[in-house]
C-alpha positions in Angstrom: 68.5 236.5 129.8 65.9 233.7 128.8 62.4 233.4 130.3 62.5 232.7 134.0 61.2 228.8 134.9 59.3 230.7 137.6 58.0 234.4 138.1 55.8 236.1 141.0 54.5 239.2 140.5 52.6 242.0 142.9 52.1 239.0 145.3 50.1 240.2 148.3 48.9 238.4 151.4 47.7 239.1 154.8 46.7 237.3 158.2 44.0 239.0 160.2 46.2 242.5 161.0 49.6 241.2 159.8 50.3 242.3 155.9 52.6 239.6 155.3 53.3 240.6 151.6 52.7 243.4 150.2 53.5 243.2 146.5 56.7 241.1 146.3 58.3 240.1 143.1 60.7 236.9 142.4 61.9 235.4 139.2 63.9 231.8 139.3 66.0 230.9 136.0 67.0 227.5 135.5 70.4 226.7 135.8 70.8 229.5 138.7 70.9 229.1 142.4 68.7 232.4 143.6 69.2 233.9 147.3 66.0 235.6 149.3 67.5 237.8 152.1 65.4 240.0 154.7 64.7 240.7 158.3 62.9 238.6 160.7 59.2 239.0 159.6 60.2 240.6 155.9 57.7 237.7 154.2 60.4 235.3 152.7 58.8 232.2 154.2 55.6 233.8 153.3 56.7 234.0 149.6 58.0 230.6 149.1 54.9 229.0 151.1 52.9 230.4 148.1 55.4 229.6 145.7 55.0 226.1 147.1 51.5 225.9 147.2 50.7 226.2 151.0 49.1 229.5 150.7 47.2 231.2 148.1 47.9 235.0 147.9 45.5 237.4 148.3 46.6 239.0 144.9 49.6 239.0 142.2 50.2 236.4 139.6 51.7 233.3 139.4 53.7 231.5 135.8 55.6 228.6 135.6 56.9 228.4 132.3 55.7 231.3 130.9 51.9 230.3 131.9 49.8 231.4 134.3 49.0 229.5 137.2 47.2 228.6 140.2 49.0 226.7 143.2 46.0 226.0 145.5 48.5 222.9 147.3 51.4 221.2 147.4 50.6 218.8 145.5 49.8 221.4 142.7 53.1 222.9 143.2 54.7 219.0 142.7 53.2 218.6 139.9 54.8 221.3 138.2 58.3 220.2 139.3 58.1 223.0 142.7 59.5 221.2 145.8 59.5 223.3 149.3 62.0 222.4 152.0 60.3 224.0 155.2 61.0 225.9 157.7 59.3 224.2 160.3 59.1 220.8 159.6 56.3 218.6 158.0 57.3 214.6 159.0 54.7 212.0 159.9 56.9 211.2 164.2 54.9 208.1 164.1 56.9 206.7 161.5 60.1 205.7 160.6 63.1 208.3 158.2 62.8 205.2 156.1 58.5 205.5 155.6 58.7 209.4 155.8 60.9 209.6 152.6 59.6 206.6 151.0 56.2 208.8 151.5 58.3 211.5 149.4 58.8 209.0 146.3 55.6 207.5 145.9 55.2 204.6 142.7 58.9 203.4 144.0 59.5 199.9 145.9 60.7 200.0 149.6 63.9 198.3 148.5 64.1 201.1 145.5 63.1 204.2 148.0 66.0 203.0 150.6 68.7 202.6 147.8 67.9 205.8 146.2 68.1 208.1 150.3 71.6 206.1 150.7 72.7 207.0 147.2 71.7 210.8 148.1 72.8 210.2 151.6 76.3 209.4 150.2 76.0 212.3 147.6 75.3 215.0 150.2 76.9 214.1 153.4 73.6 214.3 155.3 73.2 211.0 156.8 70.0 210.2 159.2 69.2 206.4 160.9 66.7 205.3 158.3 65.3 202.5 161.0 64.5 205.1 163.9 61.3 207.1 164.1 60.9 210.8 163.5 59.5 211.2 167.3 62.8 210.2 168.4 64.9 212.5 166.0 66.8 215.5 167.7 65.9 218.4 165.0 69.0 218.2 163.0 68.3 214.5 161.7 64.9 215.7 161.3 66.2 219.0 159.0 68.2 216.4 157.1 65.6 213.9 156.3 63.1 216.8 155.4 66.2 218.2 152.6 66.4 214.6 151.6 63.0 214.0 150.9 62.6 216.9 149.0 65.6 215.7 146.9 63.9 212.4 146.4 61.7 213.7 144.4 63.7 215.8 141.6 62.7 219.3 141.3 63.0 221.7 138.6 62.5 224.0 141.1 64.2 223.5 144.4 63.0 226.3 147.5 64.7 225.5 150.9 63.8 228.0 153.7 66.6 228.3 156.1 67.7 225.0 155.8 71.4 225.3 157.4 70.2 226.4 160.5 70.6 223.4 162.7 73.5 221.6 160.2 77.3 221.7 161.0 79.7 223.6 158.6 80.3 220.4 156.7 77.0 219.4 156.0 76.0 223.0 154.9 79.1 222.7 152.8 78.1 219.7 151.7 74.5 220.6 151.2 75.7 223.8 149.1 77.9 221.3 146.7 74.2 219.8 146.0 72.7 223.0 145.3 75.3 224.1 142.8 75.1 220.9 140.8 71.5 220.9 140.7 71.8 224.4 139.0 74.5 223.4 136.5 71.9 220.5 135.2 69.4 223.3 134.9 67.4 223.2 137.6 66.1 226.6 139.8 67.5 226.5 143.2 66.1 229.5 145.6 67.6 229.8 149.4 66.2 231.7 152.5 69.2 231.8 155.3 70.4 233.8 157.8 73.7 232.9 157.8 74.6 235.8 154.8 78.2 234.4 154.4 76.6 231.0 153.4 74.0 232.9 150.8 76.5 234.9 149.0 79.1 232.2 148.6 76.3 229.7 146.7 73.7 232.2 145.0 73.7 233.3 141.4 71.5 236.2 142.1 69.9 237.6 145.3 66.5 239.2 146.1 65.9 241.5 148.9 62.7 241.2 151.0 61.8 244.4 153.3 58.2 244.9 154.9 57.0 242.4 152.3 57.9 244.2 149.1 61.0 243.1 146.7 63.3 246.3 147.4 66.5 245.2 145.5 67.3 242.1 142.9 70.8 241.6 141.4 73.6 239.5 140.1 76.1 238.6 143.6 78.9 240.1 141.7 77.4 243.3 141.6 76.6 244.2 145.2 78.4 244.3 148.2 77.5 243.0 151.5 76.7 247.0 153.1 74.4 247.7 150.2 72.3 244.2 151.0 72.6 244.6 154.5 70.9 248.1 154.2 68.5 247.0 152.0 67.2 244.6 154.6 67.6 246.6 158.0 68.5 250.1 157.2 71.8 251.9 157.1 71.8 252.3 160.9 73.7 248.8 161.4 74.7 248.5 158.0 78.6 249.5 158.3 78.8 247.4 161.7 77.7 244.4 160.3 79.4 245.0 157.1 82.9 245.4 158.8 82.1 242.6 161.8 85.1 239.9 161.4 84.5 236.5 161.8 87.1 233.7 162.1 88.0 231.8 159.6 85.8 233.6 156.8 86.6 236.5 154.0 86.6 239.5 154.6 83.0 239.9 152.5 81.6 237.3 154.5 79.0 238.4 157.4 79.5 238.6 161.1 78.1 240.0 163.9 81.3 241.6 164.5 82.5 243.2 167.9 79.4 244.0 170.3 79.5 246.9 172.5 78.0 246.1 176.2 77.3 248.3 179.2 80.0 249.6 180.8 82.7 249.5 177.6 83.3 245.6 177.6 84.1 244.1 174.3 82.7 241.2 172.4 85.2 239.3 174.2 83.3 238.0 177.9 84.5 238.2 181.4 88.1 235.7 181.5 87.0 232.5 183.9 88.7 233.1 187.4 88.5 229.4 189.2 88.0 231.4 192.3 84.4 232.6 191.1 81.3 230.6 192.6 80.0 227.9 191.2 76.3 227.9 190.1 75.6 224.6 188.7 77.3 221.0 188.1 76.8 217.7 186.9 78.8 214.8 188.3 78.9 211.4 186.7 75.4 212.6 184.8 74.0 209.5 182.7 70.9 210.4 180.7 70.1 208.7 177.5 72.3 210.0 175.1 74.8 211.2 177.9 77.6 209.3 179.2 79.3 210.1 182.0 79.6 213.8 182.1 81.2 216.0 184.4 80.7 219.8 184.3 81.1 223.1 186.1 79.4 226.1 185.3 81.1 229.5 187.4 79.4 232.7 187.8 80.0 235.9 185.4 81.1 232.8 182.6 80.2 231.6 179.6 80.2 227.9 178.9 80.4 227.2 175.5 79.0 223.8 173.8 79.7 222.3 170.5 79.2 219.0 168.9 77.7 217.8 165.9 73.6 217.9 166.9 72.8 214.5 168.3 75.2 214.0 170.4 73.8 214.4 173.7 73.6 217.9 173.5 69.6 218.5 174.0 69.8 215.9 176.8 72.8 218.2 178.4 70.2 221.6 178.0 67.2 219.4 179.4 68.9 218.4 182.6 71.0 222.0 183.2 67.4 223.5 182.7 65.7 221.6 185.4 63.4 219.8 182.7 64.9 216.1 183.1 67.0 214.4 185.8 69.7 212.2 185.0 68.8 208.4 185.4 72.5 208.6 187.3 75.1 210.7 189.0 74.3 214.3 190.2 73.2 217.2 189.3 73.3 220.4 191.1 71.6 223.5 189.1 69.6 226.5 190.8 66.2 226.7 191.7 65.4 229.1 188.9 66.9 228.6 185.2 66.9 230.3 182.2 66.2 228.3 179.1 65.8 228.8 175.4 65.1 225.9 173.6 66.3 224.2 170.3 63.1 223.8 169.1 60.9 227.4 169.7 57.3 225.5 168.4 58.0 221.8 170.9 59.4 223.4 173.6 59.2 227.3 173.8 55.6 228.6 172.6 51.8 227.6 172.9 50.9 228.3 169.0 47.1 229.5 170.0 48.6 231.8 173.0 48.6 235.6 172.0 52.1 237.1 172.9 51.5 238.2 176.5 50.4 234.7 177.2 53.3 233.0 176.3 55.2 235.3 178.1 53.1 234.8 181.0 54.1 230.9 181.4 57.7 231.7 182.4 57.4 235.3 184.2 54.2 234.0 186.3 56.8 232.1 188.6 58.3 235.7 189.5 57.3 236.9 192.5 57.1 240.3 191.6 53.9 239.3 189.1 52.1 237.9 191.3 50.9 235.2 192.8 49.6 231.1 190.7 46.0 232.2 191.5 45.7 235.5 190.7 47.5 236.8 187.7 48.2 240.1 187.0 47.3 240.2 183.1 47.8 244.8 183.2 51.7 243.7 184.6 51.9 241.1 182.6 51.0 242.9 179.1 52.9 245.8 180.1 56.2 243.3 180.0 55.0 241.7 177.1 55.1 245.3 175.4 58.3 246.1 176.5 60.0 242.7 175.3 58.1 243.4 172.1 59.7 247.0 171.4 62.9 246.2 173.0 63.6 243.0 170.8 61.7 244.7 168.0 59.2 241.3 167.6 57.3 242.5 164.3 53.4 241.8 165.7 50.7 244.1 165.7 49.7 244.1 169.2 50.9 241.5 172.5 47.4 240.0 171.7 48.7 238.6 168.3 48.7 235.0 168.1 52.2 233.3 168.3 51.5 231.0 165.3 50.8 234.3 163.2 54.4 235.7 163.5 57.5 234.5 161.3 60.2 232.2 163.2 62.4 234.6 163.5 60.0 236.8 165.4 59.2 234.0 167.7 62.5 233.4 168.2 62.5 236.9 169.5 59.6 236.3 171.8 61.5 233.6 173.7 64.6 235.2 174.2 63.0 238.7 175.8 61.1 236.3 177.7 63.9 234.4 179.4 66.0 237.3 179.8 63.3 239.0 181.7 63.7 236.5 184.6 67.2 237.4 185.8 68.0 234.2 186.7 71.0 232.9 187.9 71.9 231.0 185.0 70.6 230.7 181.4 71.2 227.7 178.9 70.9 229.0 175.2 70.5 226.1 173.2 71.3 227.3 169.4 69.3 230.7 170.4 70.1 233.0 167.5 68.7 230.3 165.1 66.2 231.9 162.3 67.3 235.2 163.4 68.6 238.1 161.2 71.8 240.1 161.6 70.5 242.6 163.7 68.7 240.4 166.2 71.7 238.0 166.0 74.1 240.9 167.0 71.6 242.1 169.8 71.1 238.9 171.4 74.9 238.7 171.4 75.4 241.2 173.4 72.3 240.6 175.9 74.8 237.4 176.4 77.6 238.7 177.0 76.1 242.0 179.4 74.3 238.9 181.6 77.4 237.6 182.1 79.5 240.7 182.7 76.7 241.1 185.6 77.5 237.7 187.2 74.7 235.1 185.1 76.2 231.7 184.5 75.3 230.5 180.6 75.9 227.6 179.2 75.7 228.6 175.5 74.9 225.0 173.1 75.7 226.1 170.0 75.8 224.3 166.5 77.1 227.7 165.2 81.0 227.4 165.6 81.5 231.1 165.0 79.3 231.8 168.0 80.7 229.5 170.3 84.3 230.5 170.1 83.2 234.4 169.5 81.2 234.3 172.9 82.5 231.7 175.0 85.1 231.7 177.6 85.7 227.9 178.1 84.4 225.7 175.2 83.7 221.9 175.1 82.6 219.7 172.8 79.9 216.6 173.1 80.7 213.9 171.3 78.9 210.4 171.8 77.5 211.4 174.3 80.6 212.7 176.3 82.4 215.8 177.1 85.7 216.8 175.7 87.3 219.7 176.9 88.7 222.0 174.1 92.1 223.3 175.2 93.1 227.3 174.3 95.0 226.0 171.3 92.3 224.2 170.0 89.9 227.3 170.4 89.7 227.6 166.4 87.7 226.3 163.8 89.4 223.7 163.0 90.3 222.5 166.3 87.1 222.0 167.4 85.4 220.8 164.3 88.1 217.9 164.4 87.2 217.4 168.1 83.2 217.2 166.9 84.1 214.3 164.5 85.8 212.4 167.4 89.8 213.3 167.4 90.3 214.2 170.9 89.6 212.2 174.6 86.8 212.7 176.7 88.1 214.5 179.8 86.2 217.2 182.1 
C-alpha cells in the first residue's frame, strides 16, 4: 500500500484529570473511506479535533504527505486540504444557511456561493432553507448545512464525526453515496458513527478506539462485526450485540437486539389496552410548526414518533414536556415530566456545571432532596454517583465539568438524570443519539422496564429501527401534523413513505 495522505502517531492528550488519548494511531489513504469506531468517551472526537486543528496534542506526531506537521488551528488544517465536520456544531445563528456557507467558500461571489450549495444540495439530498437563519434551524437542518459547508470547500481529507445522527435513512444513504465518490476521485474520507451498520457498509478500513489507544486496524472484509464489537466494549456484550436483529438490515449489520427487562419481558413493550388511563393529551394543539394535533398518551405505553426532523416534532416534545404551551387548543400533561432533549448542550446541560450540578437542576424539584432553599449537595452527590456507575458516564469524579466529557458521556448524564425522577411520563426526543452499543442497548431497556411499571413515553425518534423496535403505537409528523401509522404499515417502508407525505393526517 502507498504512503498514507495522512498519519498520527503516539498521539496523546489530556484535560485536567481526563487522559483523553493516550497514544492513538490513524493513517488515511487517498482514495479510501476509513471508519473510527469506539465507546462513548474512547477519544475519537478527540482524535479528529487534532487532526482538524482544534487541539494540539500533548505528544505524538503529525504528517500530511509524508511531512511532518504542526496543526495549531483550523485554518492550518484547511490549508492542507483537512476539512472537520463536527460533532457539535460551529454556525454563526445570527446569520442566514446562505452567509454561513458562503463563510465556508471564501474568494467566491454570493451568486457563485448559492449556485455551488444547490448544485451539492442536489448532489446529496441534503436540502436546508438557504434564506432562514441558523437560530431558527431545528438541529437536523443545522447538521446538514454544517456537512455542506464542509463540502464547499473540497477536501483531500474529509473527517465527519457522527454526522448521521440526526439525518433520516435517505439522507444518510444519500450522504454515504457522497462519501464513496469522494474516495473514488482520491480523496481520504474518515467517519466516527454509532450507527455500526452504517460504518461497515461505507468504510474501506476501520480503526478501533478503546481508552484512547488504537487497539485494532483492518481491511472491512477481514473482521466481523463480534471481533469489532469486542474490541470496543469487551466480550461481555459482544455475542448479544453481534446476534441482535434488526428489521430490514443484513444479518452483519448491528442492532441492539432483544433486551431482557425485569421480570422476563421481551424487547417487545406492554400491548396498548384502551382501557388503561390516560396521562397526557393534546386536543386541537397549534404551536408553530404544529397544526392541529390530536394525541393520547395511556399509561404502561409507549408512543412512538417519527417524521423527517423539522416537522413539528421538537415543538410536539416542548409542549408534552411542559416547556411551551400551545398558542391554541389543549393540552393536558402531568405536573411532573420527564424530558430528554434533542439537543443535550441547548437544552439538557449547563457546560461550566460539574456533574452533580447538572443533575441537581432536575432532581432539586423532588421532594425527597429537599427543599429550593436549602439543598442537600451530600444527597445530591450521592445520586450523582450512582447515575454515574450505573450508566457507566466515563468522568473522573461527579465534580468533573460537563463540557470535559465526550457527547456520548453527556448523553449519559441526562438520561440517568431523568430516569431518576420517576415521573409519570417521559418524552425521549432522539435519546440514544451519540451513544455506543452498549449504552444504546441499556437505555433500551430502561425504556421499555419504565413502561412495563406503568410510565407513559412518548418516544420522538429519527431512528426508524428504534421506533418500531420499542413502540407500541407509532405516528408520524409530517407538516406539522399527525398521521397515525396503522399495524400494516408498522415497517420500514411503511413509515418512511408516510414521513415523505403518502398517507392522511388522522389521530
Amino acid at each position: 500500500m502507498s504512503q498514507p495522505f495522512v498519519r498520527l502517531q503516539g498521539i496523546k492528550r489530556r484535560f485536567g484529570l481526563i487522559q483523553a488519548l493516550s497514544g492513538a494511531d490513524l493513517d488515511l489513504y487517498s482514495g479510501e473511506v476509513h471508519g473510527v469506531l469506539g465507546a462513548n468517551g474512547a477519544g475519537k472526537s478527540t482524535l479528529f479535533n487534532v487532526l482538524g486543528g482544534l487541539v494540539s496534542p500533548d505528544s505524538g506526531g503529525i504528517e500530511v504527505e509524508g511531512s511532518s506537521v504542526k496543526l495549531r488551528s483550523p485554518r492550518d488544517a484547511w490549508a492542507r486540504g483537512i476539512g472537520l465536520v463536527h460533532q457539535h456544531f460551529t454556525l454563526v445563528p445570527a446569520l442566514t444557511v446562505r452567509d454561513n456557507l458562503r463563510l465556508g467558500v471564501r474568494g467566491h461571489s454570493l451568486t457563485a456561493a448559492v449556485a455551488a450549495a444547490e448544485a451539492k444540495m442536489e448532489r446529496t439530498g441534503l436540502r436546508v432553507p438557504l434564506e432562514a437563519n441558523v437560530s431558527e434551524l431545528g438541529v437536523g437542518d443545522r447538521q446538514r448545512t454544517e456537512i455542506l459547508k464542509a463540502l464547499l470547500r473540497d477536501p483531500q481529507v474529509l473527517i465527519l464525526d457522527e454526522p448521521t445522527a440526526v439525518l433520516t435513512p435517505e439522507e444518510a444513504d444519500g450522504l454515504f453515496s457522497v462519501l464513496k465518490d469522494l474516495a473514488r476521485d482520491g480523496r481520504a474520507v474518515a467517519l466516527v458513527a454509532h450507527k455500526l451498520d452504517e460504518v461497515l457498509a461505507v468504510s474501506d478500513r476501520l480503526t478501533v478506539i478503546r481508552a484512547g489507544r488504537s487497539v485494532m486496524t483492518a481491511p472491512r472484509s477481514q473482521v466481523s462485526v463480534r471481533e469489532l464489537v469486542a474490541e470496543m466494549i469487551g466480550d461481555g456484550i459482544a455475542d448479544e450485540v453481534a446476534m441482535g436483529g434488526q428489521a430490514g438490515s443484513s444479518s452483519d449489520s448491528v442492532a441492539v437486539g432483544t433486551v431482557q427487562v425485569p421480570g422476563g419481558a421481551s424487547a417487545a413493550s406492554p400491548s396498548t389496552e384502551r382501557g388503561r388511563m390516560v396521562v397526557a393529551s393534546l386536543v386541537g394543539v397549534y404551536a408553530d410548526r404544529l397544526k392541529d394535533v390530536k394525541l393520547e398518551v395511556r399509561a404502561g405505553e409507549i408512543r412512538g414518533i417519527a417524521g423527517v426532523e423539522g416537522n413539528g416534532q421538537h415543538d410536539l416534545a416542548l409542549i408534552l414536556s411542559g416547556r411551551k404551551s400551545p398558542s391554541l387548543g389543549l393540552a393536558n400533561i402531568p405536573k411532573e415530566v420527564a424530558f430528554i432533549p434533542q439537543d443535550r448542550h441547548a437544552e439538557g446541560l449547563v457546560a461550566d456545571f460539574d456533574l452533580t450540578e447538572n443533575v441537581a437542576l432536575a432532581l432539586s424539584r423532588m421532594a425527597e432532596f429537599g427543599s429550593r432553599v436549602m439543598m442537600p449537595w451530600g444527597v445530591l452527590r450521592g445520586e450523582a454517583e450512582r447515575i454515574r456507575a450505573q450508566f457507566e458516564v466515563v468522568a473522573p469524579s461527579v465534580e468533573t465539568r460537563a463540557q470535559l466529557l465526550s457527547g456520548g458521556n453527556q448523553q449519559r448524564v441526562i438520561i440517568g438524570r431523568e430516569l431518576a425522577l420517576k415521573a409519570p411520563m417521559l418524552v425521549a426526543e432522539n435519546p440514544t443519539r451519540g451513544l455506543d452499543v452498549a449504552a444504546t442497548s441499556y437505555v433500551h431497556g430502561e425504556l421499555l422496564k419504565l413502561a412495563s411499571e406503568g410510565v407513559a413515553i412518548v418516544l420522538i425518534s429519527t431512528d426508524l429501527n428504534e421506533v418500531l423496535r420499542l413502540a407500541d403505537r407509532v405516528s408520524v409528523m409530517t407538516k406539522g401534523r399527525m398521521v397515525e401509522v396503522s399495524e400494516s404499515q408498522k415497517t420500514r417502508e411503511g413509515v418512511g413513505a408516510l414521513m415523505l407525505g403518502g398517507g392522511e393526517a388522522s389521530n
